[in-house]
C-alpha positions in Angstrom: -22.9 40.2 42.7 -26.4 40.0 43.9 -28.7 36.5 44.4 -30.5 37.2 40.7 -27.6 37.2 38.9 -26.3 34.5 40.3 -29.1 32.3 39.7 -29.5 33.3 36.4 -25.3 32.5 36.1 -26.0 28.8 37.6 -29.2 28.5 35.3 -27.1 29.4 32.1 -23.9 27.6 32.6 -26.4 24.1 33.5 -28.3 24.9 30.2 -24.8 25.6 27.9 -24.3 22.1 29.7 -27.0 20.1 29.2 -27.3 21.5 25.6 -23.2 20.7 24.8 -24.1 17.0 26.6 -26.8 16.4 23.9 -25.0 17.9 20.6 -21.8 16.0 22.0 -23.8 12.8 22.7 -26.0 12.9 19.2 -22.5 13.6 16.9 -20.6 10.9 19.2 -23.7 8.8 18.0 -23.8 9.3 14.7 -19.9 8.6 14.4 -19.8 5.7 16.9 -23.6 4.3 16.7 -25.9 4.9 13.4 -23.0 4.0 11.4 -23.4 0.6 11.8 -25.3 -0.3 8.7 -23.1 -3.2 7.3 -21.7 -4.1 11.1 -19.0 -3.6 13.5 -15.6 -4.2 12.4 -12.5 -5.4 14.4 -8.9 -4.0 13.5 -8.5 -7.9 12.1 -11.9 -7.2 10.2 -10.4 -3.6 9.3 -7.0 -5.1 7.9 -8.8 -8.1 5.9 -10.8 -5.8 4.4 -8.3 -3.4 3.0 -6.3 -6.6 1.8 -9.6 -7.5 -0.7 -10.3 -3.8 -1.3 -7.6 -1.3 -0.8 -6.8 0.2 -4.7 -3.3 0.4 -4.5 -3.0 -3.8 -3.9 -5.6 -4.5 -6.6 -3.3 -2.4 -9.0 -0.4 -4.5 -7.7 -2.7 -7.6 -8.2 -3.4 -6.4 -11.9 0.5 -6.1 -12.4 1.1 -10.0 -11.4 -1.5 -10.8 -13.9 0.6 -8.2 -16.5 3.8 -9.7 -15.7 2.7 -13.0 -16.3 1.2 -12.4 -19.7 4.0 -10.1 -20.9 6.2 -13.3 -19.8 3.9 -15.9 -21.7 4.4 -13.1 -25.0 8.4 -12.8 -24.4 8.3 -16.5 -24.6 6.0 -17.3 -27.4 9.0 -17.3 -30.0 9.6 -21.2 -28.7 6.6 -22.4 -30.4 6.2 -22.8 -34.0 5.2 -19.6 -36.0 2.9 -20.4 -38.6 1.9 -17.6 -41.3 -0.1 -17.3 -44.9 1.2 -14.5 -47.4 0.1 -13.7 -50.7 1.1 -11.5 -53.7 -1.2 -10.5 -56.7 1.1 -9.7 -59.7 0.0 -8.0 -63.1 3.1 -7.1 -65.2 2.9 -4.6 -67.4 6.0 -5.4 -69.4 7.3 -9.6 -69.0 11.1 -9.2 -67.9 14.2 -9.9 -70.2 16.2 -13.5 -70.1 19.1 -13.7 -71.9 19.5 -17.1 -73.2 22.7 -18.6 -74.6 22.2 -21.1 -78.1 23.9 -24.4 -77.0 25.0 -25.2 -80.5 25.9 -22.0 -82.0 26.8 -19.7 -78.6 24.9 -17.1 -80.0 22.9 -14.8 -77.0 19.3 -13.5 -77.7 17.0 -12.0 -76.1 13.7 -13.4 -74.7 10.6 -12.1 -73.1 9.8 -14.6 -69.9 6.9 -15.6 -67.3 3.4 -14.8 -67.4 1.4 -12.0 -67.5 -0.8 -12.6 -64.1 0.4 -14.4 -61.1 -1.2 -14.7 -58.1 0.8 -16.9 -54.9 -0.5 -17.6 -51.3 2.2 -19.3 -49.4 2.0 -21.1 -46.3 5.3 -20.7 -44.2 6.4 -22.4 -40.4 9.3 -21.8 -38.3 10.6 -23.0 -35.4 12.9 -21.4 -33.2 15.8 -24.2 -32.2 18.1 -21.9 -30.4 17.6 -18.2 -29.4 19.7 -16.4 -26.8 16.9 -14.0 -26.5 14.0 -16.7 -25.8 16.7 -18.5 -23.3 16.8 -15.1 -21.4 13.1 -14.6 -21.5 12.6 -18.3 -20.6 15.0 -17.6 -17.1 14.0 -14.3 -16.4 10.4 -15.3 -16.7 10.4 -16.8 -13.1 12.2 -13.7 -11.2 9.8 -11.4 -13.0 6.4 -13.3 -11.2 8.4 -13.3 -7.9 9.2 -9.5 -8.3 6.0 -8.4 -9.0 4.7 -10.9 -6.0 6.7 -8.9 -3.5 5.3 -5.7 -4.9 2.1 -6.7 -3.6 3.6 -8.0 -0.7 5.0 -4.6 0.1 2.0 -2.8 -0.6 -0.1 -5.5 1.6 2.5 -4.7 4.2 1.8 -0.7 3.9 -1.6 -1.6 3.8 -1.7 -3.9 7.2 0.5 -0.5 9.1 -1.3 2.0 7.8 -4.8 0.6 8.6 -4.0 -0.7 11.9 -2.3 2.8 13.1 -5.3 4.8 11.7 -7.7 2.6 13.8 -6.1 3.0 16.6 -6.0 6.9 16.0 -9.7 6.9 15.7 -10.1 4.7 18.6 -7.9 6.9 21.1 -10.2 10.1 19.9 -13.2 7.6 21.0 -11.5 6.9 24.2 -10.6 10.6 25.1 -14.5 11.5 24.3 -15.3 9.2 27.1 -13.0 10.7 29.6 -13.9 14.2 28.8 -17.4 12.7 29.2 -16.6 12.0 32.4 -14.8 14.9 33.3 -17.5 17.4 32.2 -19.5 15.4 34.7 -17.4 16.0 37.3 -16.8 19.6 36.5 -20.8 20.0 36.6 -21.0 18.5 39.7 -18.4 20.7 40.9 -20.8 23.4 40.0 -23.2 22.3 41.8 -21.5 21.7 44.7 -19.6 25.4 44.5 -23.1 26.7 44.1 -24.9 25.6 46.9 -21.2 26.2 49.3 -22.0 30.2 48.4 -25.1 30.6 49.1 -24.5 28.5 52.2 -21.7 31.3 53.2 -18.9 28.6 52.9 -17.2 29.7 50.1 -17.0 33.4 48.0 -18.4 33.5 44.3 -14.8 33.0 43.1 -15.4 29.5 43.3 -18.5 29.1 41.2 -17.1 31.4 38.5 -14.0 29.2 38.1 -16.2 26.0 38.4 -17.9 27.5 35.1 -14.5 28.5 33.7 -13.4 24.8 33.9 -16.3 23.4 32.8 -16.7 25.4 29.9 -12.9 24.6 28.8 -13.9 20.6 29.2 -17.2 21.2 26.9 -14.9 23.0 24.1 -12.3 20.2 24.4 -15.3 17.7 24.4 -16.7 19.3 21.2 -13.6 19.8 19.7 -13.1 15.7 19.9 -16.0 14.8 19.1 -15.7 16.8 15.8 -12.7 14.9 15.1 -14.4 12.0 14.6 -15.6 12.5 11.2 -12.7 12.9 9.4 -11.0 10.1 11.7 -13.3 7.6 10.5 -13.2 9.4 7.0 -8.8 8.4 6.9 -9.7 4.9 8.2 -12.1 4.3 4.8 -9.6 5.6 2.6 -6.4 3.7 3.9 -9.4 0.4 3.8 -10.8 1.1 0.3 -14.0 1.4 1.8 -17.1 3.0 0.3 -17.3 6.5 1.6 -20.8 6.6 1.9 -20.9 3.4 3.7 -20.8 3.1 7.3 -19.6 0.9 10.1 -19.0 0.6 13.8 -15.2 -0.7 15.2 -15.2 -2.8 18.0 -12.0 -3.1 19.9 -11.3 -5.8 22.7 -9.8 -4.0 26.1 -8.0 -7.1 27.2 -6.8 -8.5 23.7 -5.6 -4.6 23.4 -3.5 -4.7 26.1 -2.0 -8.1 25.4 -0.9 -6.8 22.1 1.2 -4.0 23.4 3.9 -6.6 24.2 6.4 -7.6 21.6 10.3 -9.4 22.1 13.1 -7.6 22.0 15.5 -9.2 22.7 14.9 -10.3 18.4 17.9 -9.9 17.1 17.2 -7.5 13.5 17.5 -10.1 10.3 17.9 -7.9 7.2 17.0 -10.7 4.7 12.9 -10.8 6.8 12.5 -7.2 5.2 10.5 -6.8 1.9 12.8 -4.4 0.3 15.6 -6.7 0.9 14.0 -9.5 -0.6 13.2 -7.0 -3.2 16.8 -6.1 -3.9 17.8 -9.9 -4.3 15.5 -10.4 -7.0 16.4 -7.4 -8.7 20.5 -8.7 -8.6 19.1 -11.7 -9.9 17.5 -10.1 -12.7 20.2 -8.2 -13.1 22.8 -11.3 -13.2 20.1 -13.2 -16.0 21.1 -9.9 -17.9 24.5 -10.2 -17.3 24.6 -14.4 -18.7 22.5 -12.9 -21.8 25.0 -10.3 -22.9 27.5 -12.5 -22.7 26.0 -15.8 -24.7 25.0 -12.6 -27.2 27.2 -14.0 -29.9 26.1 -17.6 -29.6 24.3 -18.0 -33.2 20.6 -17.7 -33.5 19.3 -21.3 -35.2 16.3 -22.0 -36.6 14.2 -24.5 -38.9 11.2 -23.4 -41.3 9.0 -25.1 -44.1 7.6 -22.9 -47.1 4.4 -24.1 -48.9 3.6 -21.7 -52.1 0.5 -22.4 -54.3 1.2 -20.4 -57.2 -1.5 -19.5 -60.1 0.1 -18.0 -63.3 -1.8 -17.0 -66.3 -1.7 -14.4 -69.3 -5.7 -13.9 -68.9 -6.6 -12.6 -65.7 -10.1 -14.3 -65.9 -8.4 -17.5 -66.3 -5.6 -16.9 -63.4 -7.1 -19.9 -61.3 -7.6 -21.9 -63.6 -4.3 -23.9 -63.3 -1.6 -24.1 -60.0 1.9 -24.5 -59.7 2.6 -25.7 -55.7 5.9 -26.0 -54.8 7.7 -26.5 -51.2 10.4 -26.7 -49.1 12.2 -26.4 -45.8 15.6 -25.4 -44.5 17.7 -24.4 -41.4 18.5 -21.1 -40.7 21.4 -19.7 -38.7 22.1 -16.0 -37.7 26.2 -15.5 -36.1 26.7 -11.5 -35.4 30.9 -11.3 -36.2 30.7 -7.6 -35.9 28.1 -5.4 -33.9 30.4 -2.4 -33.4 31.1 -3.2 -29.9 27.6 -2.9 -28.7 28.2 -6.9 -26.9 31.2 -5.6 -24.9 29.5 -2.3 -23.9 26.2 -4.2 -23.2 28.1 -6.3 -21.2 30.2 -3.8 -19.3 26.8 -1.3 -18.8 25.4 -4.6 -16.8 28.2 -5.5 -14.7 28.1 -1.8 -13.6 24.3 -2.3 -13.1 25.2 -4.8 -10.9 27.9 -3.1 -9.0 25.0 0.0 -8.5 23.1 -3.2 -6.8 25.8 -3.7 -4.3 25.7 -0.5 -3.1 22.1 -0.2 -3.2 22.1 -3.2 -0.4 24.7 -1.7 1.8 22.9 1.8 1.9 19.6 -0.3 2.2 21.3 -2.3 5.3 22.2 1.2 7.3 18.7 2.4 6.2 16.6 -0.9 7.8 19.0 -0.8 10.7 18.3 3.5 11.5 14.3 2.1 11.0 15.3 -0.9 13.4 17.1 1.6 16.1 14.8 4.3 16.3 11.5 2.1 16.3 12.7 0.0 19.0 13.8 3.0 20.8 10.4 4.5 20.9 9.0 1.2 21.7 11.2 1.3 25.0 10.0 4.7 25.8 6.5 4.5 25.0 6.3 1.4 26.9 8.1 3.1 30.0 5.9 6.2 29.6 2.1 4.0 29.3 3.8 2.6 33.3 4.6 6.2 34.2 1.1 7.7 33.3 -1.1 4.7 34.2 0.5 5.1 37.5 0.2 8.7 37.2 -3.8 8.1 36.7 -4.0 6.0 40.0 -2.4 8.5 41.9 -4.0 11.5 40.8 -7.4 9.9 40.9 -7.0 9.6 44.5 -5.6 12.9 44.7 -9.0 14.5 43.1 -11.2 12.5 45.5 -9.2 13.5 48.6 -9.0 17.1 47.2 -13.1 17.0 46.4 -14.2 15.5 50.1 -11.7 18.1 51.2 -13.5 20.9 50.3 -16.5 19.7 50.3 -15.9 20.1 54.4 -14.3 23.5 54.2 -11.1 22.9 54.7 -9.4 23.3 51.7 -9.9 26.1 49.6 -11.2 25.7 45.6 -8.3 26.4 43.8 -6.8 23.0 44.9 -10.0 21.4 43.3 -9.2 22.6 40.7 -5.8 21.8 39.9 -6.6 18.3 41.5 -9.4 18.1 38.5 -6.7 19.3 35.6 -4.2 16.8 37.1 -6.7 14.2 36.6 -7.9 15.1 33.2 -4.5 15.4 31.7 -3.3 12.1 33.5 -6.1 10.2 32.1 -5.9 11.5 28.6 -2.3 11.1 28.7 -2.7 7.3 29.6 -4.8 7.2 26.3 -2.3 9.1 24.3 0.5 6.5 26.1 -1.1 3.6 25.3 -2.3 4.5 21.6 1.4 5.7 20.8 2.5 2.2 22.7 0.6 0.0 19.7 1.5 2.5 16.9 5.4 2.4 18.2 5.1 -1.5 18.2 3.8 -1.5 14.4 7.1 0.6 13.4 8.9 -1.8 15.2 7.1 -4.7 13.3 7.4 -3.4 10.4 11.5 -2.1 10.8 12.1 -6.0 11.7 10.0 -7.3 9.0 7.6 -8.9 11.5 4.5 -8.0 9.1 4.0 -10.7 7.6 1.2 -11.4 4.7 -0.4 -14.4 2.7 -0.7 -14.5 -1.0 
């Protein structure tokens, strides 16, 4: 390969870099800097945010509000039930008495009542006893609580799925930076092979695999930096956040790293998990059910007050002209005797309800307990493998500078550049991936032992 085309090799691959460096650094911009419109947000920022905006807890926030009135309606039957009726009556033909003569037991015949009647009555009752009121009236409590630990759940969800999707976006940040620094290197490298030919040191071998390497960092550094985008796109929808609106996240290095710890030496308490929390209520709502079906025959009693304000008259036009108000008031009691067995099926249907429950918890316990196992398990190992690779980093940054000053003198041939430069790269960005997959693994440990905790 002649001079000319070698120059004009050195002069292309330096443009190509140069021109990746600017579309790299104005996208990594946009996504990192000319967001920031409404601020920079913290992952604490992040999570509060989605706990006042997110959809799915504001449904769950609706349903509290549903529950409560639905319970306020099941129970309205304890207060008095007032009510005004009324009943316009034109007969066509008076009905028949039969009346009896007193003195000679003779029975005739006698047309009776008035042509037009007209009667409003005013009528109260008030429940006294009500074996479906009482169950309303003690179920009405559990329901509240129920629907409080669906939002709790979902807040919990919520708090996971934020925090691991921040610190997705954040590791494609962090491995932007590194591949920042690596197409550096590899340009320098470039450079360096460059001016080692045309010095006689070196064959063209080296420059061409310089370029080679340098264009594979620029395609891996475009490739994250279009990543971005839809990173930061996931972290708004898990939030709630406006999609056109933008924001920066700010992260704290040191505050990062003291969050990676977490105790395990906790011993797993199944009754800290939502969904067993959820479960108990459920049984208890189930048992209310249970007491119901069984106090089923226990008589409905009730008291009530009548208040009619009747207008009779032959002539329509005269029907208001006179009123005959009457009242009174009574008990009333409803006993079911018979109800074709429905009570002792009702009853039966519920305790196997129940039963289902039981089950339901010991399948739930093996579930939380597989969750427990696993997430503390790859806890253990990412924790092991963020040691491993940060020492890895140390060691092969060394390595690469040893390696570089080496052959800068000539006594070590390119090829060990580069390999020294792809051990580096890949022990850097697996230290990201380490450390990243570290904090997510901790969340799914959190969240197994029911750690997540969140305020009402």
């Amino acid at each position: 390969m002649d001079m000319s085309k070698i120059v004009g090799l050195v002069i292309k691959n330096l443009l190509c870099f140069f021109v990746w460096m600017c579309i790299s650094s104005a996208i990594f911009a946009q996504a990192a800097g000319e967001r920031d419109t409404t601020g920079a947000l913290t992952l604490d920022q992040c999570v509060d945010y989605a706990l006042k905006h997110q959809p799915l807890i504001n449904q769950t926030i609706i349903g509290q509000a549903i529950v409560r009135a639905t319970n306020s309606i099941n129970t309205a039957g304890w207060l008095p039930q007032a009510g005004i009726s009324g009943n316009l009556t034109h007969y066509l033909s008076l009905p028949t008495n039969f009346i009896k003569n007193s003195s000679t037991g003779a029975i005739t015949q006698q047309k009776t009542g008035v042509v037009n009647t007209f009667a409003p009555v005013l009528s109260v009752t008030q429940t006294i006893f009500n074996p479906a009121l009482l169950y309303a009236s003690k179920s009405a409590s559990l329901y509240v609580r129920q629907a409080e630990q669906f939002t709790d759940s979902a807040k919990i969800d919520i708090v996971a799925a934020v925090s691991k999707t921040f610190y997705s976006l954040l590791l494609t940040l962090e491995q932007i930076n590194v591949l920042k620094e690596d197409t550096a290197r590899l340009n320098k490298n470039l450079h360096d092979a460059y001016h080692q030919y045309q010095g006689g040191i070196v064959d063209e071998t080296d420059y061409d695999q310089a370029a080679i390497s340098l264009n594979n960092s620029l395609a891996q550094l475009r490739q994250a930096v279009l990543n971005v985008d839809p990173q930061y796109a996931l972290l708004k929808q898990v939030m709630g956040y406006p999609p056109a609106g933008r924001f920066n996240i700010l992260y704290d290095t040191a505050r990062m790293m003291n969050d990676i710890s977490i105790d395990t030496t906790q011993q797993l308490q199944y009754e800290r998990r939502i969904e067993f929390r959820q479960l108990q209520t459920s049984r208890q709502l189930q048992g209310q059910l249970v007491d119901y079906y069984r106090k089923a025959w226990i008589p409905t009693v009730g008291a009530f007050f009548d208040y009619d304000y009747a207008f009779q008259n032959n002539s329509f036009s005269k029907l208001f002209s006179q009123s005959y108000p009457y009242s009174y008031v009574g008990l009333s009691l409803n006993l079911p005797i018979f109800t074709g067995l429905a009570r002792v099926q009702n009853i039966r249907k519920a305790r196997l309800q129940l039963q289902l429950l039981d089950w339901q918890e010991a399948g739930l316990r093996n579930v939380i307990y597989s969750e427990y196992t696993g997430a503390l398990a790859g806890y253990k190992s990412n924790l092991y493998n963020l040691h491993t690779t940060r020492e890895n980093t140390d060691l092969a940054r060394k390595v690469y500078d040893i390696v570089q000053l080496q052959y800068q003198q000539g006594t070590v041939p390119y090829l060990n550049v580069i390999t020294a430069e792809s051990n580096l790269i890949q022990a850097e960005i697996g230290y990201q991936n380490a450390l990243f997959q570290l904090l997510s693994s901790k969340i799914d440990l959190e969240k197994a032992m029911g750690i997540i905790t969140v305020q009402h």
